[in-house]
N, C-alpha and C positions, 0 to 999 in steps of 0.2 A: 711609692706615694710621692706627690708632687706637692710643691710647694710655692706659695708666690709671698714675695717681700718688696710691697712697691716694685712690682711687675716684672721682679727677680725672678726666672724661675730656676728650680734648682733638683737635683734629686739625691738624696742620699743614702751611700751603700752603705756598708758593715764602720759604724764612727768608734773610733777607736774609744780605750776605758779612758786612758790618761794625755791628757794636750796640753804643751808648756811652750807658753811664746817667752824666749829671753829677747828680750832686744837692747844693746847697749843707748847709754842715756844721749838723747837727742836724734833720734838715728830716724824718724816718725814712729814711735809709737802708735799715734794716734790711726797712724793712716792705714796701718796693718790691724788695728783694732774694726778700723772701719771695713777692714774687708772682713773676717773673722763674722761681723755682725749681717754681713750682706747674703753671707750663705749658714745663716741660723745658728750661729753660735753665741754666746753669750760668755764674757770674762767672770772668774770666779776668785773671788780677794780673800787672799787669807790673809790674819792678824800678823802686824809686825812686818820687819823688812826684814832683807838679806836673803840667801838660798834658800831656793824651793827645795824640798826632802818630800820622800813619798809617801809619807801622812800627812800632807798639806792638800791629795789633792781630792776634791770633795767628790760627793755618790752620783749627781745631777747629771743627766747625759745630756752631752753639744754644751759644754761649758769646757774652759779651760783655764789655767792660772796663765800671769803674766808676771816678769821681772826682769830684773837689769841685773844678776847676778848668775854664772852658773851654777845650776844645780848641784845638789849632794851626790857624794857618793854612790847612793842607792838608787836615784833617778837616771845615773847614767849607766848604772848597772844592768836597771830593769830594760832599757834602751836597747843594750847589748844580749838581754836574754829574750826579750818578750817585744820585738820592735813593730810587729802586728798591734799590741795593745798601748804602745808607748810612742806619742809624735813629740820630738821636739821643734821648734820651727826656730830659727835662728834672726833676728834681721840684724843689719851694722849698716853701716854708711861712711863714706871717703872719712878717715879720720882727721884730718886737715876742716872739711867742713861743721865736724861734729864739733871739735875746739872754739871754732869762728861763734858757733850757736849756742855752745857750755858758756863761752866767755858773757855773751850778752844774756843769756838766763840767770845767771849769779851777780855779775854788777850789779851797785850800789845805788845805778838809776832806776834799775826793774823795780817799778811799783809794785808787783805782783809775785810776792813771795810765794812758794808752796807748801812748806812747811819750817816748823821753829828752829831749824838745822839752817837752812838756808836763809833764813833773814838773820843769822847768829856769823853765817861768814858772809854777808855783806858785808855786815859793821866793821866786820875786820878787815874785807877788800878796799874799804877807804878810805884806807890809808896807805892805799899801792897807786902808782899811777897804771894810765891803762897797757903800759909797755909792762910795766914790772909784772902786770897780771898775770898776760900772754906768758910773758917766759917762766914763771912759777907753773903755769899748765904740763906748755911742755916739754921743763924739764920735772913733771913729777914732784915739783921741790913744795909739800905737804905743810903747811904750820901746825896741823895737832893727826895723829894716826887715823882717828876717825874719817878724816876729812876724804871727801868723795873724787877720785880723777878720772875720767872720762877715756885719757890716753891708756893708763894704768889697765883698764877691764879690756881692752884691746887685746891686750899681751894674756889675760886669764883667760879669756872667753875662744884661745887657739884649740882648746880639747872640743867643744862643737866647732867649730872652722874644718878641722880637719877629720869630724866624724862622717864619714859615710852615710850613716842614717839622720842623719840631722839636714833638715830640709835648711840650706842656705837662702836667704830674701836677702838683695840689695836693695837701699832705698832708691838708687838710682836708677834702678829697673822699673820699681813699682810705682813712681811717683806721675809718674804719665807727662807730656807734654806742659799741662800747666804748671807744672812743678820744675820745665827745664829739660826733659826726659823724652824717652821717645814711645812714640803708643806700640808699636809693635812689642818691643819688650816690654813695656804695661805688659800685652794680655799674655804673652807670652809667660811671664812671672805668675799672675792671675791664673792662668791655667796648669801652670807647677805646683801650686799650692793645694787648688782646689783636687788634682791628681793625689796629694798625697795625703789630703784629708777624708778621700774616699768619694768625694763629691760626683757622683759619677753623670749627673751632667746638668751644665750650667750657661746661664747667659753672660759667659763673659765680657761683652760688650758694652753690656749695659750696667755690670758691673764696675767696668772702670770708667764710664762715665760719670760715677758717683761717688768716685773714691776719693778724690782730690775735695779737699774741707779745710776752712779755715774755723771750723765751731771750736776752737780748743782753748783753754786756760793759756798753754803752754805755745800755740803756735805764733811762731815769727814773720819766717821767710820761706823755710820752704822747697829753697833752691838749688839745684843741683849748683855744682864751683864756686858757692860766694865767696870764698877763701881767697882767689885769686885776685879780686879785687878791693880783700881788707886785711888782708899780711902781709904788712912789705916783702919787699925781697929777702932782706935780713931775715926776719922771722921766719919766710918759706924754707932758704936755704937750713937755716937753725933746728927747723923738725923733720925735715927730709934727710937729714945726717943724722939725726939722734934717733928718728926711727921706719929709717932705713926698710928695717924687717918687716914691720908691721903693713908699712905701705905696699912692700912686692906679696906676701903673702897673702894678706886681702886682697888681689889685686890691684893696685889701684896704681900702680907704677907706670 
C-alpha cells in the first residue's frame, strides 16, 4: 500500500512491534522527530521521565517512544533476543557542540523555560558567571545529584554506541546543508534509517528537503561547529583533555 504525506511517498514493509528513539539532550531531537513523522510515524509519550522499560511501550502500530536516557535492562535484552521486533535508533551530536547549546538552553537569560527543574537551576546559574558555567559543565562538577549533564550521558549512552543493532544517526549527517552539513550524507543518513525501519521505499529527496525546521520551543542555531567559535581555546583545550574518550570513540576526533 502506498502512501502520500504532503507528496511524501513512501511504502511500508513488515514495521516493527517496538521503536525507541534515545537521543542525547540537544543533539536535534526535533529534526529526527521530523523525519520519524515524514514516513508515517507518530511519537508515543509515556508518563514521567527517565529510562524507557518494556511496559512503557504502547499497542499503537507506526508509533514509537522517545528519550534522552538509555533504556532498561529488558529493552536491551529484548534488542539482543528479538531485534526483528525491537529498533532502537540512537542520535548524538559533536559533544563540544551539544555543551555550547546545553549552556545557552539553561542560562539565566533563556526566557523560555521548559520545565520546573529547569527554571529551579537558572536561579541558581545566576550566581555563576558565564566561564564558571562552562567549566562546572565540563568538568561534570553537579550542585545537587539530580541535576542533568549533558557530557555525563555521553559516557552512559556507550552500551547503544557500541551495539551492533542499534541504528547509530549523527546530527551532523542528517542536518542537511542548511544546518552546516552536507546533502549527500543527508540522504545518505535518510536512507539508513528508513532501511532499518523497513520503509521499503521512499522519496528521499523530498524528504530532506523538509527536514530542516526552525518550528520548535527549543530550537537555537542549529549548526554544525559553533563550538569553535564560542569556547575559547582555554575551554576547547580544557574538554578535549578531560574527555579525551568520548571525542575519539564518537568519532569526532
Amino acid at each position: 500500500m502506498l502512501f502520500s504525506i504532503k507528496q511524501k511517498i513512501w511504502r511500508r514493509g513488515k514495521t516493527p512491534k517496538r521503536v525507541l528513539l534515545v537521543s542525547l539532550q540537544k543533539s536535534g531531537t526535533h529534526l529526527i522527530q521530523n523525519l520519524f513523522s515524514r514516513v508515517g510515524f507518530q511519537v508515543y509519550f509515556k508518563r514521567g521521565s527517565g529510562p524507557i522499560a518494556l511496559r512503557d511501550f504502547g499497542q499503537k502500530k507506526n508509533t514509537y517512544l522517545s528519550s534522552h536516557h538509555t533504556p532498561m535492562d529488558d529493552v536491551q535484552i529484548e534488542l539482543e533476543e528479538n531485534p526483528e521486533s525491537m529498533k532502537i535508533i540512537f542520535l548524538f551530536r559533536d559533544p563540544r557542540d551539544v555543551l555550547v547549546s546545553w549552556f545557552h538552553w539553561v542560562h539565566p537569560k533563556n526566557d523560555n523555560p521548559q520545565h520546573g527543574q529547569m527554571r529551579y537551576m537558572q536561579k541558581v546559574y545566576k550566581h555563576f558567571s558565564d566561564e564558571e558555567m562552562i567549566e562546572m559543565f565540563i568538568a561534570n562538577d553537579k550542585l545537587r545529584q539530580q541535576e542533568y549533564n549533558v557530557i555525563e550521558h555521553f559516557y552512559f549512552s556507550r552500551v547503544l554506541l557500541f551495539h551492533p543493532n542499534v541504528l547509530k544517526v549523527r546530527f551532523e549527517d542528517l542536518i542537511g546543508p542548511r544546518g552546516g552539513g552536507d546533502s549527500q550524507r543527508q540522504l545518505e543518513s535518510i536512507r539508513a534509517f528508513t532501511q532499518y525501519l523497513s520503509i521499503d521505499q521512499a522519496d528521499i529527496e523530498s524528504i530532506a528537503d523538509s527536514l530542516f525546521s526552525e518550528d520548535s520551543a527549543t530550537f537555537r542555531r542549529a549548526q554544525v561547529g559553533s563550538y569553535k567559535t564560542f569556547l575559547t581555546p582555554e575551554q576547547l583545550q580544557y574538554f578535549n583533555k578531560r574527555h579525551a574518550k568520548i571525542i575519539s570513540q564518537y568519532g569526532y576526533d
